[in-house]
C-alpha positions in Angstrom: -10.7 22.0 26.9 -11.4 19.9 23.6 -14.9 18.1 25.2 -17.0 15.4 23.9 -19.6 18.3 22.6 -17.2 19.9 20.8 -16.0 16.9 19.0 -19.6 16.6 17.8 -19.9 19.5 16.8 -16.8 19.1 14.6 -18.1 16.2 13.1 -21.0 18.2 12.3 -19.6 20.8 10.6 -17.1 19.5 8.5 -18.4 17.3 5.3 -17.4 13.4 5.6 -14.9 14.2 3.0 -13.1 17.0 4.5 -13.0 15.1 7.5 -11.3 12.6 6.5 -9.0 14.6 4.5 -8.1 16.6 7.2 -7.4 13.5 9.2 -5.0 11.9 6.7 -3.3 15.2 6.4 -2.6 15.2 10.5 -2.0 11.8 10.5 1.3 12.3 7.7 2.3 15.3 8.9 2.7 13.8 13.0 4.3 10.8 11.6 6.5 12.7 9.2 7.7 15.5 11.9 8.9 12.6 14.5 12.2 12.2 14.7 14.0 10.4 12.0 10.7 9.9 10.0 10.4 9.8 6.4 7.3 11.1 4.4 6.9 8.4 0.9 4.1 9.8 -1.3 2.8 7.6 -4.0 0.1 7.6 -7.1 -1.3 4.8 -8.5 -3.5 5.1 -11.7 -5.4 1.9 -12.4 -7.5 1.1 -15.4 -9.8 -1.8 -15.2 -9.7 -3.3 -18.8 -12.5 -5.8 -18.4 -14.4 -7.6 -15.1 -10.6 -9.8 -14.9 -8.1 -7.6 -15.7 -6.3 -4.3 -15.1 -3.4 -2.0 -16.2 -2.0 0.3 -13.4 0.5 2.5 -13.3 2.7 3.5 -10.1 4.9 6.4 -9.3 6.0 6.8 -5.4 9.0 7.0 -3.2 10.2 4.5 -1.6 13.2 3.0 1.2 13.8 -0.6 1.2 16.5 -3.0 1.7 18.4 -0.3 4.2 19.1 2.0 1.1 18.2 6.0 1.4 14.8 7.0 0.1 14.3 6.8 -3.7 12.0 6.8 -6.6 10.3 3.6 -7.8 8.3 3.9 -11.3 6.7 1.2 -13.9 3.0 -0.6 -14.7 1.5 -3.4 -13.4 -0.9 -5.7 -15.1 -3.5 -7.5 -12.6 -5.7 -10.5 -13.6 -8.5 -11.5 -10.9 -9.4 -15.2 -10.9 -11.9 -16.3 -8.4 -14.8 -13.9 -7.0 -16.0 -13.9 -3.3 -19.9 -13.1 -3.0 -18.4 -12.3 0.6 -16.6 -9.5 -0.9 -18.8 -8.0 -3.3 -20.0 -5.4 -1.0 -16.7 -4.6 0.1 -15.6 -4.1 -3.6 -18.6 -1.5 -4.6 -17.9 0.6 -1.5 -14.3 0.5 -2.6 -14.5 1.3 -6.0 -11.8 -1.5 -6.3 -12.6 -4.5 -8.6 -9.9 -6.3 -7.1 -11.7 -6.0 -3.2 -14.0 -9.0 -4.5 -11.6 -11.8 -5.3 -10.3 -14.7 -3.7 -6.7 -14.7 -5.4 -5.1 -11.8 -7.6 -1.8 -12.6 -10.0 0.4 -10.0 -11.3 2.9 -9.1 -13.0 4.7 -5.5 -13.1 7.8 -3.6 -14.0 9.9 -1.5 -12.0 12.4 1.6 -12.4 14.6 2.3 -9.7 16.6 5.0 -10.3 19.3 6.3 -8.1 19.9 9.6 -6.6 23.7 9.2 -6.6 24.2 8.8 -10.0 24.9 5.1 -9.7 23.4 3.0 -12.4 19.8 2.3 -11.8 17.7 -0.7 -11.0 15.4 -2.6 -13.5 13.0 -4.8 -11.3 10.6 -7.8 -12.5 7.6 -8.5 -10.1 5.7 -11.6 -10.3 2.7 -11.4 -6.9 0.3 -13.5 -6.2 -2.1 -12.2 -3.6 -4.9 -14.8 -1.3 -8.0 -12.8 0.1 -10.0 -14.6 2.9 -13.5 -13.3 4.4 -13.6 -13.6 8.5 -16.3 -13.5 11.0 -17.4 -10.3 12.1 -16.9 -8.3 8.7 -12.8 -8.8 9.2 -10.9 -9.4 5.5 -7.0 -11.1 6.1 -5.1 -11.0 2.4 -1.5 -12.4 2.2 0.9 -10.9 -0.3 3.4 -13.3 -2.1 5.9 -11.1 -4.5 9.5 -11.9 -5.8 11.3 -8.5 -6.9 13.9 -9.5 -9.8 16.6 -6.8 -9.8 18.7 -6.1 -12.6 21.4 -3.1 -12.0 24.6 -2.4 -14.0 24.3 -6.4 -15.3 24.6 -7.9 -11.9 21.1 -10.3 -11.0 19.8 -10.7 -7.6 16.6 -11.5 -6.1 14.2 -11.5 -2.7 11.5 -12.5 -1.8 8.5 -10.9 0.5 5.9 -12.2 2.2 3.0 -9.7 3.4 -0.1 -10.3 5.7 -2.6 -8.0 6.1 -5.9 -7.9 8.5 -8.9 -5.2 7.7 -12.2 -4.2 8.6 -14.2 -1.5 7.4 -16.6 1.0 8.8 -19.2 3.2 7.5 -19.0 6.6 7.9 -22.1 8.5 6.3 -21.8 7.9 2.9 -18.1 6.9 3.6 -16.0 3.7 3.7 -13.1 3.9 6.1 -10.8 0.7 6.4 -7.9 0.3 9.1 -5.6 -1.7 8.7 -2.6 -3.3 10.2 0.1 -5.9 8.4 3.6 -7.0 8.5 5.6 -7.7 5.6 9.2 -9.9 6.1 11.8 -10.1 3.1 14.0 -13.1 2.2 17.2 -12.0 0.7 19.4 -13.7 -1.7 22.6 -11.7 -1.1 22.6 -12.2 2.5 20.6 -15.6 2.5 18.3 -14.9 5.3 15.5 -13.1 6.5 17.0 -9.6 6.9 14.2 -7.1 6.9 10.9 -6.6 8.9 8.4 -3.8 7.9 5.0 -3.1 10.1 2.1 -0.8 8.9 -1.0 0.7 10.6 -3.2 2.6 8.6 -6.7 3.0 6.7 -7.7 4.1 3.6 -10.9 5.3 2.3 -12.4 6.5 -0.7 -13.5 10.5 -2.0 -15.7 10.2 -4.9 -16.4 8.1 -7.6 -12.6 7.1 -8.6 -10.7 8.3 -6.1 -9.4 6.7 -3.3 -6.7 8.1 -0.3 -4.3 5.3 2.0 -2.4 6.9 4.3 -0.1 4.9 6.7 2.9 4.8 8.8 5.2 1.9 8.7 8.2 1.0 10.5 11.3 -0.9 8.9 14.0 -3.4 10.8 17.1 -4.0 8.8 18.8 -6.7 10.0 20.8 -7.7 6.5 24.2 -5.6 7.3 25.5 -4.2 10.5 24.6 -2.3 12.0 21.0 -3.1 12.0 18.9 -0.2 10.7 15.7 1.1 12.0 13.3 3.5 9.7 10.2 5.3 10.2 8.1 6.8 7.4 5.1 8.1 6.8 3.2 7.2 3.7 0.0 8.6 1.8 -0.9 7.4 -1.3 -3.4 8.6 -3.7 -5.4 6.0 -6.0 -7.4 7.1 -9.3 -9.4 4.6 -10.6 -10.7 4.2 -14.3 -13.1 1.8 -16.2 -12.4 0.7 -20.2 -15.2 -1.1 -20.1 
């Protein structure tokens, strides 16, 4: 039997980092071996350009909008307007400029490519992104981001709105932040609110520039019948870079 010593112990013997990599690694591979679950892995690469700005690239699969699971590639530029003092701490923890500020614009480029052979998605994304400081060390951002699709000269839009609630926790000389948020999309073609996504996870950072997030998330497709349900898995790998 697995006992509370023995759990200790563990902890004891295994480095923060190991820890916590052996935890995410679990934690994807439980989620992904369910039954019609779906592993998405994802790197982002972000450069911070000066104290208000950043480049990032992103390369990770993705399932949305009830199609199968594809590929999702392009950059991202990311200019931070207002800093928190309530967030500082957070942000050098983090290793995330971005952690500090009251409200994040952005604009990125998508490719979508398709799997099938059909012609390819070219996506605009204009987000705007409000971070608010709570009582007892909580952190709530909401996500506001419109993705304009382009594919085989035919224009459509939607719009998604995403709310998030966090709290960190030290562990040694570790940062660990759960998570949990929901995320509901507004879609042209179908005029309605036709898909609802739900995340739990935590992320936490392994050196000086890299970070981990793994999650699962759970999707309800409600645009076309019959509805669609999706799980997936996610983990997502973050290096992060200085210019300046």
């Amino acid at each position: 039997m697995f006992t509370d010593l023995m759990f200790a112990k563990t902890f004891r013997v295994l480095p923060p980092t190991r820890l916590l990599l052996t935890v995410a690694a679990l934690f994807c591979y439980a989620m992904a071996a369910a039954q019609d679950t779906q592993f998405l892995p994802e790197l982002d690469t972000y450069v911070q350009l000066n104290t208000d700005m950043r480049v990032w690239l992103q390369m990770k699969g993705t399932r949305e909008g009830g199609m199968p699971q594809q590929a999702e590639i392009g950059p991202s530029f990311d200019f931070f307007i207002k800093s928190l003092p309530q967030l500082i701490p957070n942000s050098i923890v983090d290793l995330d400029e971005s952690e500090s500020r009251f409200l994040i614009l952005s604009m990125g480029y998508r490719c979508l490519p398709q799997a099938s052979g059909a012609p390819g998605t070219n996506r605009m994304e204009p987000v705007g992104t409000f971070q608010v400081p709570l009582k007892g060390g909580f952190l709530v951002w909401d996500r506001n981001r419109f993705d304009l699709d382009w594919q085989a000269g035919a224009y459509t839009w939607r719009y998604r709105n995403r709310l998030q609630a966090e709290r960190g926790f030290a562990i040694a000389k570790h940062r660990i932040t759960p998570y949990a948020s929901a995320e509901m999309f507004y879609q042209r073609k179908y005029r309605e609110w036709s898909e609802t996504d739900l995340f739990g996870g935590f992320r936490f950072p392994l050196g000086k520039i890299v970070a981990l997030n793994a999650y699962y998330e759970h999707e309800n497709n409600t645009g076309k019948p019959p509805n669609q349900q999706v799980n997936a898995a996610g983990l997502a790998l973050n290096l992060l870079f200085s210019a300046h």
